[in-house]
PyMOL CGO cylinders between C-alpha atoms (Angstrom):
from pymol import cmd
from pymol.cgo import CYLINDER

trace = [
    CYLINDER, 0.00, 0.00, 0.00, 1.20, 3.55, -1.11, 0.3, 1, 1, 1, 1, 1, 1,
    CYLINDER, 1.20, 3.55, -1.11, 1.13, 6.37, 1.25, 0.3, 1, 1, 1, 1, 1, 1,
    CYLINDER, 1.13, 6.37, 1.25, 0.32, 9.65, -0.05, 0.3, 1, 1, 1, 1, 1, 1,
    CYLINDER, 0.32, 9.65, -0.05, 2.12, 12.96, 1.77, 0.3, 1, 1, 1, 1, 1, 1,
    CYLINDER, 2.12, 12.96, 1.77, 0.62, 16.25, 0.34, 0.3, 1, 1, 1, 1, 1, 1,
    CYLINDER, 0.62, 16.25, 0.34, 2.98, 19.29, 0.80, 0.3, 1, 1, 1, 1, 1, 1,
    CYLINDER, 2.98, 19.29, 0.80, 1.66, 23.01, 0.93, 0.3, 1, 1, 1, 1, 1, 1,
    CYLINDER, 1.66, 23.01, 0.93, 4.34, 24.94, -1.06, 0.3, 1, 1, 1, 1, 1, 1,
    CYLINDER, 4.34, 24.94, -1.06, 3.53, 28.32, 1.20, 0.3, 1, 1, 1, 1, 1, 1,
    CYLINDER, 3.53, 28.32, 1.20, 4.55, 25.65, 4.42, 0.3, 1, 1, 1, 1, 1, 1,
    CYLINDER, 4.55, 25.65, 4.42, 7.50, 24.48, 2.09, 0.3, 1, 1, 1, 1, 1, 1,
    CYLINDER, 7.50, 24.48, 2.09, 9.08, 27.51, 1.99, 0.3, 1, 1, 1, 1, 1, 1,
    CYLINDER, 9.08, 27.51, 1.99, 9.00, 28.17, 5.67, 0.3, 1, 1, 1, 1, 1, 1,
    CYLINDER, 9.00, 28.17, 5.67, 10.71, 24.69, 5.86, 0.3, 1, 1, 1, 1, 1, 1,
    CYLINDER, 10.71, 24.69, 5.86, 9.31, 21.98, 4.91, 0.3, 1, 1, 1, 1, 1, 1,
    CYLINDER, 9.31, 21.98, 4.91, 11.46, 21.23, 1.95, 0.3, 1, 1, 1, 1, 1, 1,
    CYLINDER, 11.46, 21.23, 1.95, 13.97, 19.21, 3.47, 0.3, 1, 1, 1, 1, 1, 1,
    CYLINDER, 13.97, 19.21, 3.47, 11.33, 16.80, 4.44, 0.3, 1, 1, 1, 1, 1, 1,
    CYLINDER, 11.33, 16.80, 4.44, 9.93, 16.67, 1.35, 0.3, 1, 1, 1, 1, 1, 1,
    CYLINDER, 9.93, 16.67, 1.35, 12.97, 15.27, -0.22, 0.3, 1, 1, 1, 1, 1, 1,
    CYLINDER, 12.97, 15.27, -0.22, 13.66, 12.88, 2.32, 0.3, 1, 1, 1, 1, 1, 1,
    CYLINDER, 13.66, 12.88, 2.32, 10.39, 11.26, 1.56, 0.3, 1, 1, 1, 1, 1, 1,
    CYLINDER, 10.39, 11.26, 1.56, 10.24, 11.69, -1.87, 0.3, 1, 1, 1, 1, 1, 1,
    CYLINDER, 10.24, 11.69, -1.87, 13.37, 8.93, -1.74, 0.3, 1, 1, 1, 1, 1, 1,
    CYLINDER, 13.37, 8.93, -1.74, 10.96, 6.49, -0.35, 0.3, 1, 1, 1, 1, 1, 1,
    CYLINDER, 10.96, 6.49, -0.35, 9.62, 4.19, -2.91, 0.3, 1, 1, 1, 1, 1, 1,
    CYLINDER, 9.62, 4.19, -2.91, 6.31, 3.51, -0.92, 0.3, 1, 1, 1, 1, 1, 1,
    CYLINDER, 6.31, 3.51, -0.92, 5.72, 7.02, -0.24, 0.3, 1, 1, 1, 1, 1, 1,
    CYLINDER, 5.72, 7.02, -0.24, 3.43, 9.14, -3.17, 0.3, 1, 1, 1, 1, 1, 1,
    CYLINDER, 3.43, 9.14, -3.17, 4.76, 12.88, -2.20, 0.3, 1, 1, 1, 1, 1, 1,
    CYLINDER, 4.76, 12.88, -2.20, 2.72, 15.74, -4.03, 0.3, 1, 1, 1, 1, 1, 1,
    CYLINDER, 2.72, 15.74, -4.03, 3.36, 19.74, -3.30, 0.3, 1, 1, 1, 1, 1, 1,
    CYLINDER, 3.36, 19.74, -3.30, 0.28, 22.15, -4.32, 0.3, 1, 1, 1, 1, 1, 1,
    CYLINDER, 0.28, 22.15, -4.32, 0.17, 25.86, -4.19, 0.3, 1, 1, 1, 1, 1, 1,
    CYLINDER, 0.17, 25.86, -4.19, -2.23, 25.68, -1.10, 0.3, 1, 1, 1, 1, 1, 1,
    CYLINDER, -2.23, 25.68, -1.10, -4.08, 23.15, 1.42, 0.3, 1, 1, 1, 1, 1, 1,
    CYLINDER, -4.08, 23.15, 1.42, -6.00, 25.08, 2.50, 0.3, 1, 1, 1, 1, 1, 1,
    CYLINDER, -6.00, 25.08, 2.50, -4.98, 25.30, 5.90, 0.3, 1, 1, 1, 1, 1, 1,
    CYLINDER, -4.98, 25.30, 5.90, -3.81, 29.09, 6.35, 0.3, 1, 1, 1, 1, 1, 1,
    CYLINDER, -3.81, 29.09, 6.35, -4.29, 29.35, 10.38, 0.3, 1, 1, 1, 1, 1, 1,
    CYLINDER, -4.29, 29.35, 10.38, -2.21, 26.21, 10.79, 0.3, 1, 1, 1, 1, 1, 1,
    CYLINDER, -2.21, 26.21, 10.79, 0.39, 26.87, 8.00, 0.3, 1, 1, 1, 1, 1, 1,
    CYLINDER, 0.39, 26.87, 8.00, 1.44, 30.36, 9.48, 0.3, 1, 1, 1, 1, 1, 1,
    CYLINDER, 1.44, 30.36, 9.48, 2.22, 28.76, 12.73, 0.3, 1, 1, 1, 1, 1, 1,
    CYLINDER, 2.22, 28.76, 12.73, 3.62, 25.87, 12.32, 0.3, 1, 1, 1, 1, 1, 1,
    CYLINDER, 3.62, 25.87, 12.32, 5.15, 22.83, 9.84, 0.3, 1, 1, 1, 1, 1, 1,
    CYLINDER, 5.15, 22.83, 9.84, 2.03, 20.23, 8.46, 0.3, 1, 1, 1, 1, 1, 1,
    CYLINDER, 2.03, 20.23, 8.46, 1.39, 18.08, 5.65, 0.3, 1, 1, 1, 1, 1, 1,
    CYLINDER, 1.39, 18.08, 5.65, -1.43, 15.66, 4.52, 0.3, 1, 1, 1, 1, 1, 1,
    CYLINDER, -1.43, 15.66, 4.52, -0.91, 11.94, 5.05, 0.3, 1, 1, 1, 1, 1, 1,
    CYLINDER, -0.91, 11.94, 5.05, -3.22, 9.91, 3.66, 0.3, 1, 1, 1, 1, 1, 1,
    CYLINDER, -3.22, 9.91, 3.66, -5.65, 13.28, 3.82, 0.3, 1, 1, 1, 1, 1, 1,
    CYLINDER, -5.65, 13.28, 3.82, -4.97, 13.73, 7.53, 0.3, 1, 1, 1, 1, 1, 1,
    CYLINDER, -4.97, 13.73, 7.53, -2.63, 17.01, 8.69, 0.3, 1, 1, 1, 1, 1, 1,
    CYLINDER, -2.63, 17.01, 8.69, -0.11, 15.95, 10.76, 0.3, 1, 1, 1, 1, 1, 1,
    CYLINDER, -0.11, 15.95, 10.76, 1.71, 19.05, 12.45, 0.3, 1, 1, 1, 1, 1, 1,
    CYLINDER, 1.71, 19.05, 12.45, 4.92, 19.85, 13.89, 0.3, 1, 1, 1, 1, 1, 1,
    CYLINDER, 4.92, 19.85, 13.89, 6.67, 22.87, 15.72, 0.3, 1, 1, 1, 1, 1, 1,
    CYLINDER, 6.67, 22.87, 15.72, 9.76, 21.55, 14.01, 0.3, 1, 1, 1, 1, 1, 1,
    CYLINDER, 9.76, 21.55, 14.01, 10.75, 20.07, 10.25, 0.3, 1, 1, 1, 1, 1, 1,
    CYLINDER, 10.75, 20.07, 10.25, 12.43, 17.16, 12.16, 0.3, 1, 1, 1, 1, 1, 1,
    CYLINDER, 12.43, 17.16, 12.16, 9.74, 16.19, 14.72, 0.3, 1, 1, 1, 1, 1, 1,
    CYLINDER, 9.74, 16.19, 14.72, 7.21, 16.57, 11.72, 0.3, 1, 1, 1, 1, 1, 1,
    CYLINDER, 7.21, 16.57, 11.72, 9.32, 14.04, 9.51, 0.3, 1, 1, 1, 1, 1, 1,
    CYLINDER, 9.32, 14.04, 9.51, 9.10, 12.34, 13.25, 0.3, 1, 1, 1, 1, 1, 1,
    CYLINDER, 9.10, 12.34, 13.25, 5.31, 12.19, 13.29, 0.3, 1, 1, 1, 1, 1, 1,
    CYLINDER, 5.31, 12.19, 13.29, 4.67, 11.30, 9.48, 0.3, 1, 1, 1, 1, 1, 1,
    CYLINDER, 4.67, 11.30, 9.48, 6.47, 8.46, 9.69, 0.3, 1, 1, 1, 1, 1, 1,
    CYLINDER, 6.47, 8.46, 9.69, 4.83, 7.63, 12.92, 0.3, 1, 1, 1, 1, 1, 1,
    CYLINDER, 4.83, 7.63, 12.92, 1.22, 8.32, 11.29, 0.3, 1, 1, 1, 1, 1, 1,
    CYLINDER, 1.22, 8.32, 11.29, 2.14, 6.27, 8.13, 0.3, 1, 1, 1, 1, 1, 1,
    CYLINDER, 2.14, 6.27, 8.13, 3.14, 3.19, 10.44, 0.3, 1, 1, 1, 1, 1, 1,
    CYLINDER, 3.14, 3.19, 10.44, -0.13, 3.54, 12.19, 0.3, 1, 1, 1, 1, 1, 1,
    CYLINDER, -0.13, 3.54, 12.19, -2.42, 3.76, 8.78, 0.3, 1, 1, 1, 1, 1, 1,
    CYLINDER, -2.42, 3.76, 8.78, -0.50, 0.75, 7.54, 0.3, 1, 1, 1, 1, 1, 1,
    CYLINDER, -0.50, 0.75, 7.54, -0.88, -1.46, 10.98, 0.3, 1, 1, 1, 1, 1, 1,
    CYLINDER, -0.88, -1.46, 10.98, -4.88, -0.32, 10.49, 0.3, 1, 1, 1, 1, 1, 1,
    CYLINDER, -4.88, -0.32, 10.49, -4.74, -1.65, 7.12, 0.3, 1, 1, 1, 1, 1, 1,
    CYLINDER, -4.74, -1.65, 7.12, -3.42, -5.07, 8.31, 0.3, 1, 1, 1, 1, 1, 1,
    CYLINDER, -3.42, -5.07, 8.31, -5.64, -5.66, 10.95, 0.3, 1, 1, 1, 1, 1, 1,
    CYLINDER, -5.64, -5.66, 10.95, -8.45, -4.65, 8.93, 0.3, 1, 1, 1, 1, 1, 1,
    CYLINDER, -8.45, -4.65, 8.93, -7.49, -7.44, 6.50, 0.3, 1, 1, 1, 1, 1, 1,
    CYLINDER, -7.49, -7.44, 6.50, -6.42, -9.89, 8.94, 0.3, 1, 1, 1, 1, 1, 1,
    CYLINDER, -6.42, -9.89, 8.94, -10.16, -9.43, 10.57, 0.3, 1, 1, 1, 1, 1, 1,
    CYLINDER, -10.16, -9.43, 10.57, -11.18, -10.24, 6.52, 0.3, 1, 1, 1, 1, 1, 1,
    CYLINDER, -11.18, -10.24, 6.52, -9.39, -13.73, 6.93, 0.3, 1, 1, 1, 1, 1, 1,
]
cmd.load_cgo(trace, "trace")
């Protein structure tokens, strides 16, 4: 299963771009940048991105690269028990 990270480029700037790169290494990881999210209140004070269309926030580019991963290891251990209850 791909994970999709969605990058505002406004947030990028202030940034976010380091973390953007680091994922965009990863194979498994879909990584998309668009002029806006959408979330204005929450991009002028502090570091976010979409994973798997929910914001995951940060105070700091590291702890937010921190937290994605985090997220995306959650979403994927949701996806396996959801199939394992299939079986």
């Amino acid at each position: 299963m791909f994970t999709l990270v969605e990058f505002c480029s406004s947030n990028m700037l202030k940034g976010t771009e380091a973390v953007y790169r680091e994922l965009d290494e990863n194979p498994e990881i879909d990584v998309l940048d668009y002029g806006c999210l959408n979330n204005c209140g929450l991009c002028s004070k502090a570091f976010f991105v979409l994973v798997d269309g929910e914001i995951v926030s940060a105070m700091t580019p590291d702890k937010l690269l921190e937290k994605i991963y985090k997220r995306i290891e959650r979403n994927q251990n949701e996806v396996s028990d959801w199939m394992d209850d299939l079986n």
